[in-house]
N, C-alpha and C positions, 0 to 999 in steps of 0.2 A: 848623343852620338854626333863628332863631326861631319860624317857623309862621307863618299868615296869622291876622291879625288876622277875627274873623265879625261882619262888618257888618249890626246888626239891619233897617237897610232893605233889604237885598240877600235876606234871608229872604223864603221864597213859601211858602204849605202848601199844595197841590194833593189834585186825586183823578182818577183818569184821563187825569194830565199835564197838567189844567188848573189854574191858580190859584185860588184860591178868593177869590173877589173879597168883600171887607170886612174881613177878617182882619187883627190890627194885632199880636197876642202869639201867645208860641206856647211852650210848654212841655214837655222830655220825660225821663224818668228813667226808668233802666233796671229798676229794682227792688231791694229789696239781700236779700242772702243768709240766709238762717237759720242764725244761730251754733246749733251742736251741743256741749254739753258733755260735754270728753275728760277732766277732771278727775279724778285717782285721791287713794287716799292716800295721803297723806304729801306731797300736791303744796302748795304755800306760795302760789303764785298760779292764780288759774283758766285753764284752757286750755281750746281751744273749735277746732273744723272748724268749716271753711265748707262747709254745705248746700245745696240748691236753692235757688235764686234765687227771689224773690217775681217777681211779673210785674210789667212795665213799667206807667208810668200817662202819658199825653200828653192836654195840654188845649190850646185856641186858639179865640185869642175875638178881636171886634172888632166892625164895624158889622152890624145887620142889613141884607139886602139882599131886600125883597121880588122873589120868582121868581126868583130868581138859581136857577139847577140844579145848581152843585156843594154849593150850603148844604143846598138841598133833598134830594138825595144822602142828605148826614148824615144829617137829621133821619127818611128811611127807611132807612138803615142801621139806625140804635138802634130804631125802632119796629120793625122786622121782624127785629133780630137778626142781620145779614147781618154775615160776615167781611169785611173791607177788607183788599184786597191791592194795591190801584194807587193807594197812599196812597205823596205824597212829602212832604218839608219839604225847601225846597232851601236850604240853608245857606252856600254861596259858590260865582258862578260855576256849573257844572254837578254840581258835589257834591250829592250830598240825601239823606237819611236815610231807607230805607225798608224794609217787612219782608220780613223774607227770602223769600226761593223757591227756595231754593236748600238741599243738604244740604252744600255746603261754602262759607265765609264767602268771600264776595266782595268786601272793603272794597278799594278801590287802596294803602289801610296796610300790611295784612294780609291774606296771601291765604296762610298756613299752619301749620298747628298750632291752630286755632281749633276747636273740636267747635261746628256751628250746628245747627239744626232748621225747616225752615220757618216762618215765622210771619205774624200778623193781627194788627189790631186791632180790637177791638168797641166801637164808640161806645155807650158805656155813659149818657150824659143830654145832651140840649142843654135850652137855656134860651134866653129871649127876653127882656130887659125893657126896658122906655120911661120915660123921665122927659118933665114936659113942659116939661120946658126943653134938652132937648138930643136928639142922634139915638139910636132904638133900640139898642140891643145882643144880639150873639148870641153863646154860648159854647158849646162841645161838651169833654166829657171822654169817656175812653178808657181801657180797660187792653188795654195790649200782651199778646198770649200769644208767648211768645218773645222776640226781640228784633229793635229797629231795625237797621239795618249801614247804612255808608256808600257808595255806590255815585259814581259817576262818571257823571250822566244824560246825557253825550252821544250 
């Protein structure tokens, strides 16, 4: 099976299962691993383990929306440091990326031999700026602790 094609309009980023109304990008990487060097002597090339994973980073930006309440949301999550856990990005259909709650991976892919951990994200900055020749814009950035999974939100 080739796979479903992920249609950038069909993407939502929510929080409490609502949309997040202005949102136009949306960004998420899992983090990459810390090479460990296993290198001995008399080795001719470098050898390396993979380590603990760096943490995830997710940003997503678009229109400002005055009083909109899931923007608003954001912007007291990162001022008061709150963990986001009813954070989705819905990526096709009822799919959507979200963090875990769970201590074993629940993706409809993969549902075994996965070691997961619950996880969050902490909205780490938002930003606001305006030009005056077009509409405001608002971005938020993130670092994942743990990781996103793929869920089936229906």
């Amino acid at each position: 099976m080739a796979g479903t094609t992920i249609e950038g309009k069909e993407v939502r980023v929510l929080i409490d299962g609502v949309n997040i109304a202005g949102i136009g990008t949306f960004k998420y990487s899992p983090g990459a691993a810390v090479e460990i060097d296993d290198t001995e002597f008399g080795d001719t090339t470098e050898k390396i383990l993979l380590g603990i994973r760096k943490r995830g980073t997710i940003s997503f930006d678009g229109l400002a929306k005055l009083g909109n309440t899931e923007q608003e949301k954001l912007k007291r999550a990162q001022i008061n440091g709150t963990k986001l856990t009813s954070f989705g990005a819905r990526i096709a259909g009822s799919r959507q990326l979200v963090p875990n709650q769970t201590t074993g991976y629940h993706s409809p892919l993969s549902t075994t031999g996965n070691d997961t951990q619950p996880s969050w994200i902490n909205i780490t900055q938002f930003e606001i700026t305006a030009d005056k020749s077009g509409s405001a814009k608002v971005s938020f950035a993130g670092v994942v602790s743990g990781d996103l999974v793929e869920e089936d939100g229906t």
